[in-house]
VOPAGU-2260 file (C-alpha; in pm, 1 decimal, decimal comma):
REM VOPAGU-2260
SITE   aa  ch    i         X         Y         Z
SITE  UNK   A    0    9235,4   10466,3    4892,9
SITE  UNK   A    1    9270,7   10350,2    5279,9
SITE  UNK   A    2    9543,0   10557,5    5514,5
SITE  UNK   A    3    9847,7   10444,4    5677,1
SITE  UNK   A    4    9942,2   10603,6    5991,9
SITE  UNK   A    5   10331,4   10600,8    6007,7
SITE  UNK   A    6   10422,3   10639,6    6381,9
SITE  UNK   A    7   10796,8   10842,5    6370,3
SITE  UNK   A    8   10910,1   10832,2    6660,6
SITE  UNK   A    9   11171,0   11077,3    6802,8
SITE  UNK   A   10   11482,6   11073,4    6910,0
SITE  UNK   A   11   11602,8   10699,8    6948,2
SITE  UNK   A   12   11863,4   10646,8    7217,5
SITE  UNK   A   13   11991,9   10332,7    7099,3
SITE  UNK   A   14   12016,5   10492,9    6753,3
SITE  UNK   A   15   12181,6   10808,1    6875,9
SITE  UNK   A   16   11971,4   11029,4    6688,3
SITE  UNK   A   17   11608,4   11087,3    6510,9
SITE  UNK   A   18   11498,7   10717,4    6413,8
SITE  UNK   A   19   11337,4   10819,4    6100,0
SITE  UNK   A   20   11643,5   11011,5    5926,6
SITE  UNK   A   21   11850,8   10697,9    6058,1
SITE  UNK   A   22   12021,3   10612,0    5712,1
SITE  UNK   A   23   11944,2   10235,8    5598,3
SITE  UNK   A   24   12087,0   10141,1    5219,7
SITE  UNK   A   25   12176,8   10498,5    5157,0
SITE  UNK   A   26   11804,7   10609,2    5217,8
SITE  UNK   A   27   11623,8   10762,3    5516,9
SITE  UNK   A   28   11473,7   10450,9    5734,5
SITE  UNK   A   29   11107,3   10612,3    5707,2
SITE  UNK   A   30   11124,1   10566,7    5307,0
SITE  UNK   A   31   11132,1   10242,7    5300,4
SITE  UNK   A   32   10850,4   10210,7    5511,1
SITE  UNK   A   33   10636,3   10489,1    5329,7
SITE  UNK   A   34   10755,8   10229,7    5033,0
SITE  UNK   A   35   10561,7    9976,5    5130,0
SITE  UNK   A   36   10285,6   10178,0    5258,1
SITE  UNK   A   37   10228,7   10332,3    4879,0
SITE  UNK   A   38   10306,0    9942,8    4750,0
SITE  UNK   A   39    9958,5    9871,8    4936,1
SITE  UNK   A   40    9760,7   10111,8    4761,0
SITE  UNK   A   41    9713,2   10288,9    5111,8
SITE  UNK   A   42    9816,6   10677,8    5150,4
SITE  UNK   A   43   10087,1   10761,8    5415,3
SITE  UNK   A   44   10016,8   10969,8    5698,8
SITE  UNK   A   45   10351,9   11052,2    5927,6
SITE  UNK   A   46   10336,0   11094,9    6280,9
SITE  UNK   A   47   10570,2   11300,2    6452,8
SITE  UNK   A   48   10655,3   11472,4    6789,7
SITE  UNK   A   49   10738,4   11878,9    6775,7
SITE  UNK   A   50   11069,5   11880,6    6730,8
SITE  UNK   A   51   11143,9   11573,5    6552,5
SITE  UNK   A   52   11394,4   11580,5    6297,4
SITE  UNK   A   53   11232,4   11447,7    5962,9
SITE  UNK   A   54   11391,2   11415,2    5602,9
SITE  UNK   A   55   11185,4   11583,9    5334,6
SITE  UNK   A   56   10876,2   11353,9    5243,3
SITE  UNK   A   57   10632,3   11357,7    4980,5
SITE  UNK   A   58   10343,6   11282,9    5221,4
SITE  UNK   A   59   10134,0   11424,9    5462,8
SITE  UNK   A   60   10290,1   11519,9    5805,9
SITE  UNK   A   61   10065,8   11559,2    6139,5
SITE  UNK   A   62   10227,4   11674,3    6480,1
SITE  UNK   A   63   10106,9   11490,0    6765,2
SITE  UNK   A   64   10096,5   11671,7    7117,6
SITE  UNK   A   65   10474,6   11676,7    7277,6
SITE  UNK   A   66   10330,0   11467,0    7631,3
SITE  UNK   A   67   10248,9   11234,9    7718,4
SITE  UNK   A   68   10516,7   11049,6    7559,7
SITE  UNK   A   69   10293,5   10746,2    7458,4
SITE  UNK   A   70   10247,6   10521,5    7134,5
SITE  UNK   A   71    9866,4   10602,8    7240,0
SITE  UNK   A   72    9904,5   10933,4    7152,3
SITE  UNK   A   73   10003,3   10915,4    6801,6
SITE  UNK   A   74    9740,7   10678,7    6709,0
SITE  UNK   A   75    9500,1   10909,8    6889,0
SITE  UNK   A   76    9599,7   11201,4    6655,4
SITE  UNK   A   77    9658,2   11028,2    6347,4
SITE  UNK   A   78    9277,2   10880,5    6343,8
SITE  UNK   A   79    9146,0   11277,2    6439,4
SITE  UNK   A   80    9327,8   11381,6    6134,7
SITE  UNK   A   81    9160,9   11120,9    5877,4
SITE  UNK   A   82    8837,8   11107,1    5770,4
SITE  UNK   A   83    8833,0   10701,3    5666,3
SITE  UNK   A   84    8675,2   10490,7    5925,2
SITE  UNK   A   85    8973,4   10334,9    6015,8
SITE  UNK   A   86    9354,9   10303,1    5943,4
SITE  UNK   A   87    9659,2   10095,2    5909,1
SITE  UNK   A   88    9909,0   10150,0    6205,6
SITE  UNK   A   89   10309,5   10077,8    6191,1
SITE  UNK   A   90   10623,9   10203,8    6300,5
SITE  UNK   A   91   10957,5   10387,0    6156,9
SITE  UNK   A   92   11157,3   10111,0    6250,7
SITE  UNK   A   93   10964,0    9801,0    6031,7
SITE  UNK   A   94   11164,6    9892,7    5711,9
SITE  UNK   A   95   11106,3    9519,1    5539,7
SITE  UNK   A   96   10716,1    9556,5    5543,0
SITE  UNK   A   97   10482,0    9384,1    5301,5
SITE  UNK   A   98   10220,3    9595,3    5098,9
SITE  UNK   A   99   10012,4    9321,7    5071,4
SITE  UNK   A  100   10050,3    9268,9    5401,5
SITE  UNK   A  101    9936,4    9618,8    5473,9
SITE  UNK   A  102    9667,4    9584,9    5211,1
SITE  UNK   A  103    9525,8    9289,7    5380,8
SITE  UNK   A  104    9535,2    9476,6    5737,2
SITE  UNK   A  105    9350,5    9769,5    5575,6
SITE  UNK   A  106    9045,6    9552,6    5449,7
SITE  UNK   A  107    8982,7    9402,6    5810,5
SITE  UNK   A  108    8638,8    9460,8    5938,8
SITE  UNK   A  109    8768,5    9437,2    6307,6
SITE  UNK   A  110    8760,6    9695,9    6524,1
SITE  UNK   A  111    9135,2    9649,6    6626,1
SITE  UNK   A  112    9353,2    9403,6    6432,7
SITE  UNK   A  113    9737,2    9335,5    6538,9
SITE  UNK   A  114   10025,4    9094,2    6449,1
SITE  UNK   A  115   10175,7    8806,5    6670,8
SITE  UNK   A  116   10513,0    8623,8    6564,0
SITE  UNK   A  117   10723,8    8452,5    6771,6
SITE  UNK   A  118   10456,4    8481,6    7100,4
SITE  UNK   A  119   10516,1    8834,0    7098,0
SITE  UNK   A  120   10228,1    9064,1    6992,4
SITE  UNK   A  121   10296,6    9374,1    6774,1
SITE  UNK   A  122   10058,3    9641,7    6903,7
SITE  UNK   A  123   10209,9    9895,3    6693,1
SITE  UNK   A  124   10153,8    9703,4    6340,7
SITE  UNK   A  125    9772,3    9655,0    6301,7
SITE  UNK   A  126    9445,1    9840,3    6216,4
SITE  UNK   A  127    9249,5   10100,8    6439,6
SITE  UNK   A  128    8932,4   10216,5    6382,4
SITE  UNK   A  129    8833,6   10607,4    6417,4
SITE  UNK   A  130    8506,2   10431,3    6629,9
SITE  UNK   A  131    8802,8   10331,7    6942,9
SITE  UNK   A  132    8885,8   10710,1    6974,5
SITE  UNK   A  133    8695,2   10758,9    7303,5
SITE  UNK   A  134    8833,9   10413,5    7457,0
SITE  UNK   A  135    9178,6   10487,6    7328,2
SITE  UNK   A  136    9165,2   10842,4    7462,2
SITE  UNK   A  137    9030,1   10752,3    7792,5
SITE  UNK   A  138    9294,4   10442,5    7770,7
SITE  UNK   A  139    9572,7   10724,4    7752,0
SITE  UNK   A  140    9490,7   10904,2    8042,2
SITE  UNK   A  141    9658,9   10623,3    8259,0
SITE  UNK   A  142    9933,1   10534,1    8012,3
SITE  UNK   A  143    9898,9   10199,4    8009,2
SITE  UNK   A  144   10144,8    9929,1    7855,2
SITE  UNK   A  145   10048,0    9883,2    7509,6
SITE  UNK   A  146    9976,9    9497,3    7556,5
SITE  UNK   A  147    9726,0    9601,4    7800,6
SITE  UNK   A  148    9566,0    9814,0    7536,7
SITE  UNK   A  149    9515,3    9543,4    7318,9
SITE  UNK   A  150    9382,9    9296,4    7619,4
SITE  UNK   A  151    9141,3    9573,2    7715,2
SITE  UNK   A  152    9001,6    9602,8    7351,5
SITE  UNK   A  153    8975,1    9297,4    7286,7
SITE  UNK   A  154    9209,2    9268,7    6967,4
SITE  UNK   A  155    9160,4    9048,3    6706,7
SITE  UNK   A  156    9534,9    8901,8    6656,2
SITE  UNK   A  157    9670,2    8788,5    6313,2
SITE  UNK   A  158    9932,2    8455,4    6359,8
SITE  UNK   A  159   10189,2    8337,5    6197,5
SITE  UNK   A  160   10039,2    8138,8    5990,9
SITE  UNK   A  161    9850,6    8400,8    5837,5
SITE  UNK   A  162   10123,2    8679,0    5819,9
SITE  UNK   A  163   10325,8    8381,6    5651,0
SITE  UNK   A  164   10072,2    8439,6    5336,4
SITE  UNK   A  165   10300,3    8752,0    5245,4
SITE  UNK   A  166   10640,3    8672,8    5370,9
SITE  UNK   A  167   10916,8    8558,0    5601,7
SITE  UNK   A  168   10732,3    8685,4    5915,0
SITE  UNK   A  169   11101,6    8711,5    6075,3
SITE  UNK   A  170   11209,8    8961,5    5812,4
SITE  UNK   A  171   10859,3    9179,3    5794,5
SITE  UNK   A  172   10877,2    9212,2    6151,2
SITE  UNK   A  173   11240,7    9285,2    6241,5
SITE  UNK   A  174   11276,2    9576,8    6440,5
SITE  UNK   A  175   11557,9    9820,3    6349,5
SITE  UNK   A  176   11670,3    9967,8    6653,3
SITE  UNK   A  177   12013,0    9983,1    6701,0
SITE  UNK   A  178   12380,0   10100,2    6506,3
SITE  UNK   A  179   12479,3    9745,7    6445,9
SITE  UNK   A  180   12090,2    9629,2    6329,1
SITE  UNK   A  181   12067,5    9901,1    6068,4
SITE  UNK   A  182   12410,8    9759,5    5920,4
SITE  UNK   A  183   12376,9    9404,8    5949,5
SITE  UNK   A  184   12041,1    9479,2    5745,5
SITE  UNK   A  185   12187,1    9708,5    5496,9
SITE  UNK   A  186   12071,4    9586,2    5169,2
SITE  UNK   A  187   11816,1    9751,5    4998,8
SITE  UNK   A  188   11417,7    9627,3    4994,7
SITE  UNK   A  189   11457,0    9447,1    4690,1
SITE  UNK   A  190   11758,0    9226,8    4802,9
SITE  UNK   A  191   11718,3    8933,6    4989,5
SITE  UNK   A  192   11802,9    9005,0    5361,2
SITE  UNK   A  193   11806,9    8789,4    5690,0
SITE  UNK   A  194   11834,1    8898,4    5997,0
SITE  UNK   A  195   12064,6    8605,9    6201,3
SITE  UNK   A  196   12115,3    8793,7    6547,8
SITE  UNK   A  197   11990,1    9095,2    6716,1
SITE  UNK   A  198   12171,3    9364,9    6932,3
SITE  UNK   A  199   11953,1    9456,8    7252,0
SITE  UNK   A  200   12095,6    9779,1    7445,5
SITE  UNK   A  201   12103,8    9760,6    7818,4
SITE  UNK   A  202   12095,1   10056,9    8067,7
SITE  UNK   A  203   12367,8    9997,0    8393,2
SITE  UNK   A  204   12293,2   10179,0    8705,6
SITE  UNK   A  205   12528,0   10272,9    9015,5
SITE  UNK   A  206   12804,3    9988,3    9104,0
SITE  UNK   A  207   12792,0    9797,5    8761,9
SITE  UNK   A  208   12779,8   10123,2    8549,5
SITE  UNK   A  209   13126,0   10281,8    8709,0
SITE  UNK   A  210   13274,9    9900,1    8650,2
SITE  UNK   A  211   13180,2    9923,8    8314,4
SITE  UNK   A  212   13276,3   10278,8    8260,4
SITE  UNK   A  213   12916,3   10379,9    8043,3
SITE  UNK   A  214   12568,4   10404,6    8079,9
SITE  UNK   A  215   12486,8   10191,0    7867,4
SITE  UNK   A  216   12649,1    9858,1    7673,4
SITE  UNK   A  217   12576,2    9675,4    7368,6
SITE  UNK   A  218   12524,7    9269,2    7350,6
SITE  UNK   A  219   12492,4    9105,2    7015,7
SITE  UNK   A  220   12252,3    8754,5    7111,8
SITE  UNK   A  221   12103,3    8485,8    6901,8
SITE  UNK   A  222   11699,4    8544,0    6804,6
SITE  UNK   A  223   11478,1    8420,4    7061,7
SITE  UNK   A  224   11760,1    8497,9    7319,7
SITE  UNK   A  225   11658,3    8508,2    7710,1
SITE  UNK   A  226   11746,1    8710,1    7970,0
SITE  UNK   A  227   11968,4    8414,4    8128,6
SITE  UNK   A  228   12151,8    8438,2    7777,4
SITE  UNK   A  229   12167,5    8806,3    7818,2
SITE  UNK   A  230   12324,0    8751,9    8145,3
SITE  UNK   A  231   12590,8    8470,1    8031,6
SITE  UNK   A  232   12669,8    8709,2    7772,2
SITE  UNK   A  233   12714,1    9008,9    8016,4
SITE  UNK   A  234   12930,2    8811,2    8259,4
SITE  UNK   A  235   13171,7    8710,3    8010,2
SITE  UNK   A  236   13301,2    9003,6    7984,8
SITE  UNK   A  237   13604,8    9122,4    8228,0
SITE  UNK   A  238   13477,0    9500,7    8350,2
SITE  UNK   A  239   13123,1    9316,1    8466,8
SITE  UNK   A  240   13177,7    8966,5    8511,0
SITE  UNK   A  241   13364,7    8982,3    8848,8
SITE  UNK   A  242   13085,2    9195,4    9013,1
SITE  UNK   A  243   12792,7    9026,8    8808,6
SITE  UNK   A  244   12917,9    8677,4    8991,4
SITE  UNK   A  245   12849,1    8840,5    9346,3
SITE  UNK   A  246   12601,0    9048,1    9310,2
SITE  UNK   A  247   12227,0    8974,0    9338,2
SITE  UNK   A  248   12139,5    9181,9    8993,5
SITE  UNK   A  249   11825,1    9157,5    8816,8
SITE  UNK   A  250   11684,7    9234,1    8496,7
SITE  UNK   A  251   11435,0    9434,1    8421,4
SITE  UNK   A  252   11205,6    9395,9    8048,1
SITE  UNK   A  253   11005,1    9705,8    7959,8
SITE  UNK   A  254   11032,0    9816,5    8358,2
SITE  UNK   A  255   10892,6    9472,4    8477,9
SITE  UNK   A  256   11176,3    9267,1    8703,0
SITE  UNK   A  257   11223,6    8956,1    8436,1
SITE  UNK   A  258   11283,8    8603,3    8494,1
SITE  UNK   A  259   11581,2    8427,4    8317,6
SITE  UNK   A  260   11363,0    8246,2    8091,1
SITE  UNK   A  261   11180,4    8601,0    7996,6
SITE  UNK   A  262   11270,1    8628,9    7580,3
SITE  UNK   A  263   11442,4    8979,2    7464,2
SITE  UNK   A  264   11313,7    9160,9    7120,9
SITE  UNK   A  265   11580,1    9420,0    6968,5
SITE  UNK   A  266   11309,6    9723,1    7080,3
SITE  UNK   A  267   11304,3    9571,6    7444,7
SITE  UNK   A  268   11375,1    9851,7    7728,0
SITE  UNK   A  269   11663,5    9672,4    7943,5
SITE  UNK   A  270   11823,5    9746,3    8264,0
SITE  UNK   A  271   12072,9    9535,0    8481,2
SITE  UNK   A  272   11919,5    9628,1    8856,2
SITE  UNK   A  273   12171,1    9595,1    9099,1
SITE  UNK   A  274   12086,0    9507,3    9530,8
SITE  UNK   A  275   11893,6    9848,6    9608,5
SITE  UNK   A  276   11999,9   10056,2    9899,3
SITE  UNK   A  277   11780,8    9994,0   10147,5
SITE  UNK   A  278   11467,7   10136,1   10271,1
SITE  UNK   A  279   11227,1    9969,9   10090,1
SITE  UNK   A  280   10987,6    9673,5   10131,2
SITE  UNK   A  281   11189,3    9370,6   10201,4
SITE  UNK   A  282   11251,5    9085,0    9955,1
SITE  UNK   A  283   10959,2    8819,6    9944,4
SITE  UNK   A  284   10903,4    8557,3    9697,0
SITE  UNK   A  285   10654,3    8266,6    9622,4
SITE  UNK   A  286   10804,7    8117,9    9291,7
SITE  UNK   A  287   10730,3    7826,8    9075,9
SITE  UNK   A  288   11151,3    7826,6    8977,6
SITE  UNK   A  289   11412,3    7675,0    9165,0
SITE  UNK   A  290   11587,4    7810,7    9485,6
SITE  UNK   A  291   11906,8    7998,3    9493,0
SITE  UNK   A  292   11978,0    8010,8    9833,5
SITE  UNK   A  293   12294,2    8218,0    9801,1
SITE  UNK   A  294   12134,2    8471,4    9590,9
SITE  UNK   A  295   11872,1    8552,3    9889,0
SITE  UNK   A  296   12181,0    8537,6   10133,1
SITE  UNK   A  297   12334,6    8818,1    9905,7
SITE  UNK   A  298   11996,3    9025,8    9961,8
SITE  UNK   A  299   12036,9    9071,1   10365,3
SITE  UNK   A  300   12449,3    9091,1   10362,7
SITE  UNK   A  301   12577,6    9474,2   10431,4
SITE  UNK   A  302   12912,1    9654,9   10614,6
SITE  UNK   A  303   12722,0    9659,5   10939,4
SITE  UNK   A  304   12621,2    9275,7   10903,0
SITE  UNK   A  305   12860,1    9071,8   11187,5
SITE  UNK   A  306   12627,1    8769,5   11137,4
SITE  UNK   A  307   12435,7    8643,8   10858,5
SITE  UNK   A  308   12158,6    8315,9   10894,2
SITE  UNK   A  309   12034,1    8136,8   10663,8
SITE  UNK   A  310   11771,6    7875,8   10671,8
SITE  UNK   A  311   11679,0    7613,6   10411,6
SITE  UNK   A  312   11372,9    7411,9   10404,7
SITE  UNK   A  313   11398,6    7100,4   10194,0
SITE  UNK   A  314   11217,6    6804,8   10098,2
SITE  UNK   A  315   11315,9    6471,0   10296,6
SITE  UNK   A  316   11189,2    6141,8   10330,2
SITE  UNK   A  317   10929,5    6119,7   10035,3
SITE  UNK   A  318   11024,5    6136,9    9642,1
SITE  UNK   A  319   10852,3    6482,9    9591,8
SITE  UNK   A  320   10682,9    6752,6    9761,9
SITE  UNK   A  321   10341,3    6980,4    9581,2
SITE  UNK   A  322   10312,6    7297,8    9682,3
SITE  UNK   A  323   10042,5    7536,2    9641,0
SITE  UNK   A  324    9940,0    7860,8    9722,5
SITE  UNK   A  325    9718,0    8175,9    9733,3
SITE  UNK   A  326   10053,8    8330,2    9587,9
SITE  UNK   A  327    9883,8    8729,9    9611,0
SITE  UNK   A  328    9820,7    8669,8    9950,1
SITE  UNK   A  329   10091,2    8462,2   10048,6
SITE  UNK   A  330   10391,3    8731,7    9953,2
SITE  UNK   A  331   10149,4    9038,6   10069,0
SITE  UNK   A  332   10174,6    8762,8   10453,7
SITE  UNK   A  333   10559,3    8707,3   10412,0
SITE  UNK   A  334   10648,8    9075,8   10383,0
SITE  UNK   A  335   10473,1    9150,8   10684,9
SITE  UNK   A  336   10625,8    8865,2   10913,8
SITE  UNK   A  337   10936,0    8975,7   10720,7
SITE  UNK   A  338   10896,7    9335,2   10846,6
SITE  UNK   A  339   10800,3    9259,2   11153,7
SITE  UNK   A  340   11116,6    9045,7   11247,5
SITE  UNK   A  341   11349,6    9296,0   11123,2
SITE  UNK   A  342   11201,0    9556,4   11355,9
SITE  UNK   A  343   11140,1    9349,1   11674,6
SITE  UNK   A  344   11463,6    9193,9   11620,8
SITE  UNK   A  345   11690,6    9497,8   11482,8
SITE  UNK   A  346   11781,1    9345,5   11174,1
SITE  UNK   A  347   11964,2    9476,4   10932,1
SITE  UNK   A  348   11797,0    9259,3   10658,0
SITE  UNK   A  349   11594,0    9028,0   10637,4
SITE  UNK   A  350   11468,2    8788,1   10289,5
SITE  UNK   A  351   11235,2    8522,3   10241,1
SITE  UNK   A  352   11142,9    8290,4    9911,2
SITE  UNK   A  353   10916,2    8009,6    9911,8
SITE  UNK   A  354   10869,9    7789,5    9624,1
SITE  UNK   A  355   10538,2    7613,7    9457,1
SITE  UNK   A  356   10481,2    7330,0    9227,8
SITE  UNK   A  357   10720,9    7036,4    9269,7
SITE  UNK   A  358   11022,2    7018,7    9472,7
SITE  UNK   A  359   11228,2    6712,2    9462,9
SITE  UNK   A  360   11365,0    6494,0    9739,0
SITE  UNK   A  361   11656,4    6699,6    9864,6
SITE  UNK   A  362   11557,3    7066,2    9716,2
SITE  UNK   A  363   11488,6    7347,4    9889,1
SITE  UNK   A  364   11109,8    7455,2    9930,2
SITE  UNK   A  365   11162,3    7760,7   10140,4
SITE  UNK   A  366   11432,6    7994,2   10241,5
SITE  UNK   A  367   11503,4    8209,4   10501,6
SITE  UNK   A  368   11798,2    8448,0   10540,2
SITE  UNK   A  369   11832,5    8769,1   10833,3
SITE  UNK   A  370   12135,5    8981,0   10888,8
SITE  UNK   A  371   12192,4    9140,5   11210,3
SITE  UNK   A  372   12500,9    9282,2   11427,4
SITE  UNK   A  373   12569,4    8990,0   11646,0
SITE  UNK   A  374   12450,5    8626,4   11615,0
SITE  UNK   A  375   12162,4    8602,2   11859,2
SITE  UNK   A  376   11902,4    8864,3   11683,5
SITE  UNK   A  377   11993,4    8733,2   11328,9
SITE  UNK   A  378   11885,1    8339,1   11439,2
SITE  UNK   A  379   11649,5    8472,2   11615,5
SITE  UNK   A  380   11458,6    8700,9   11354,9
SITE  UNK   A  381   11521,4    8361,2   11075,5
SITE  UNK   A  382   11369,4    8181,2   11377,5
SITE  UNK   A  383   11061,3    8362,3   11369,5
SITE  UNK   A  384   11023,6    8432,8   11058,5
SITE  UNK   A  385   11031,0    8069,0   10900,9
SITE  UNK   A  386   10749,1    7986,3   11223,1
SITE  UNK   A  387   10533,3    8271,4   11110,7
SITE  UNK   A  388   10582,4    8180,4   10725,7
SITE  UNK   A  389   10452,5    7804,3   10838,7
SITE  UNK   A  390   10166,1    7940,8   11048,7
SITE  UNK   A  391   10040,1    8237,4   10813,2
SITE  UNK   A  392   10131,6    8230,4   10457,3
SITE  UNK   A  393    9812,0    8063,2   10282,8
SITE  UNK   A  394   10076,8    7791,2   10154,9
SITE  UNK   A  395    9988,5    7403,3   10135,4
SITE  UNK   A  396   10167,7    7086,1   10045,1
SITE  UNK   A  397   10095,4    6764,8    9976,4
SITE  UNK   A  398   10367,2    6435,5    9983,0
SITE  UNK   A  399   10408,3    6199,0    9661,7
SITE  UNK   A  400   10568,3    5874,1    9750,7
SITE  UNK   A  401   10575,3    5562,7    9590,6
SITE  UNK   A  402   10284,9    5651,9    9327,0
SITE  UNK   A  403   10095,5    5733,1    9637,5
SITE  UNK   A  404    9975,2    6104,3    9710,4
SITE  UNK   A  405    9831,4    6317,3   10038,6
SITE  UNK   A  406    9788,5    6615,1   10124,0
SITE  UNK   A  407    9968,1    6702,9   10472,3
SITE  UNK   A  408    9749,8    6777,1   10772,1
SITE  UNK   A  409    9822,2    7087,0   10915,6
SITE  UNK   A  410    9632,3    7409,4   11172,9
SITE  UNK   A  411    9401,8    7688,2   11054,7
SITE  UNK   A  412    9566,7    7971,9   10886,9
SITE  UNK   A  413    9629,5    8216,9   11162,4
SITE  UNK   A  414    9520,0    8571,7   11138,6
């Protein structure tokens, strides 16, 4: 018989309590999972921090150390505590599982075998062998995302196609992770179920969590959602969407800063980021997306800000503009002419975002914005800041006109 090694979890936020005691069709959530687990023919082992509140179970329970607080570190103590040469991996929250599924993942001769559905790979749903413990451990010690775990090993990833063998891969898959998940999906294992939305919980911080009067909110989206969605969504609503239409905000996906095309999963970590306070590095950008001009404005304006510049750069004369660019280098260039200006010019902000690929007659390819106290050091710092930008950033462009294409002459990149 092969092992299953059922990650608990502990307390879930989003759930309010222990995630596997969270009660799904009158039943502990865990159960149904250690249902399908047993439906494979594999033997359930459950993971679980000190501490974590469990309901009885008819299985074998392992503690895994309390820190670091790390899916690593379950899987690391769950394959120390078997003696097969491998096991089957999955979480609490995966309460519409597939034994076969599992059965199939157990017979893998792969090293490391995970899911995929919907471009988003399931580290946490797979099979590790006991032969990965030193890379896994060693892996730990840095705490890396779990994607990065599976880039680093080298996973072999199961598609949809294949996961479609044994079921809806939609329903197998869904993450239960929230309240209002757990009741939409309340019908038991051997009722048909579909999910039709998710709920994704987002943390608020300083100005936009006093507006909304709570830590954290609730919004109910559409599968395959984005964060532009997530945003429409948010400023709908009358406590944020006043402040949400002038402030710069971003969001942040798993503690990356998103784009609005980024696509939310119910177990994403979210947070609405409003403008920072100051004192860090200033706002530089080489994007492939369009301009906002107004939303770098927002980034330099402040109490102490009597004049506020703003430069655009746009394409003229010629159908489109290509530009290109050593982007790493490029931002690392900007931030420094960026910081520079804002000291020799006393500043109070300055921001800078320069756009690659395409940019059509009449768009902006570059902007430019500086606060300062009085007019003459804020056009003076956008002054010198769009000149460096032109003479330093590792940035080239070439003109397309009338099916005809060049790339524009230009100086030596200057040190």
């Amino acid at each position: 018989m092969g092992v299953a090694i059922v990650l608990a979890g502990g307390r879930g936020s989003r759930l309010g309590g222990a995630k596997p005691a969270a009660p799904l069709a009158g039943r502990p959530l865990i159960e149904h999972v250690l249902d399908a687990v047993r439906a494979g023919g594999l033997e359930p082992v459950v993971l679980a921090k000190p501490g974590t509140a469990l309901p009885p179970l008819a299985c074998r329970v392992v503690l895994e150390p309390p820190r670091p607080l790390h899916p690593l570190c379950g899987i690391l103590a769950g394959l120390r505590a078997i003696d097969e040469p491998g096991a089957v991996v999955c979480p609490t929250d995966m309460p519409f599982l597939e034994g076969a599924l599992l059965a199939w993942l157990a017979a893998r001769p792969e090293p490391l075998v995970v899911v995929r559905f919907g471009g988003r790979t399931h580290p946490l749903l797979g099979r590790y062998a006991r032969a990965l413990e030193p890379a896994l451990a060693a892996l730990l010690r840095a705490e890396p995302a779990m994607r990065d775990v599976v880039r680093e090993l080298g996973a072999r990833v199961v598609e949809e196609d294949e996961l479609r063998r044994f079921g809806d891969p939609a329903r197998m898959l869904a993450d239960l992770n929230t309240p209002a998940a757990l009741a939409r999906a309340g019908a038991p294992r051997d009722q048909p179920s579909r999910l039709n939305g998710m709920v994704v919980r987002i943390r608020l911080f300083a100005q936009l969590r006093e507006r909304a009067g709570a830590e954290w909110i609730d919004a109910e989206l559409a599968p395959g959602a984005t964060v532009a969605d997530a945003l429409r969504e948010l400023g709908a609503r009358p406590p944020l969407g006043e402040l949400l239409a002038r402030l710069p905000v971003r969001m942040a996906v798993n503690r990356e800063i998103a784009t609005d095309a980024t696509a939310l999963h119910p177990d994403d970590e979210l947070a609405l980021l409003p403008p920072v306070s100051g004192g860090g590095a200033p706002h530089v950008r080489v994007r492939e997306e369009p301009l906002d001009p107004a939303s770098v404005t927002d980034r330099v304006r402040g109490p102490a800000a009597g004049a506020v510049v703003t430069f655009e750069g746009t394409t003229r004369d010629v159908e489109h503009l290509d530009y290109e660019a050593y982007r790493e280098m490029a931002e690392e260039r900007m931030a420094a002419i960026v910081e520079r200006a804002v000291e020799r010019h006393s500043l109070e902000a300055a921001a800078a975002e320069h756009r690659v690929g395409r940019v059509a007659l009449g768009e902006p390819a570059v902007v430019v914005a500086a606060s300062a106290a009085h007019r003459a050091e804020a056009f003076a710092g956008a002054r010198e800041i769009i000149d460096a930008i032109k003479a330093q950033a590792p940035i080239w462009k070439r003109e397309l006109d009338g099916g005809e294409a060049r790339w524009v002459a230009g100086e030596a990149v200057e040190p």
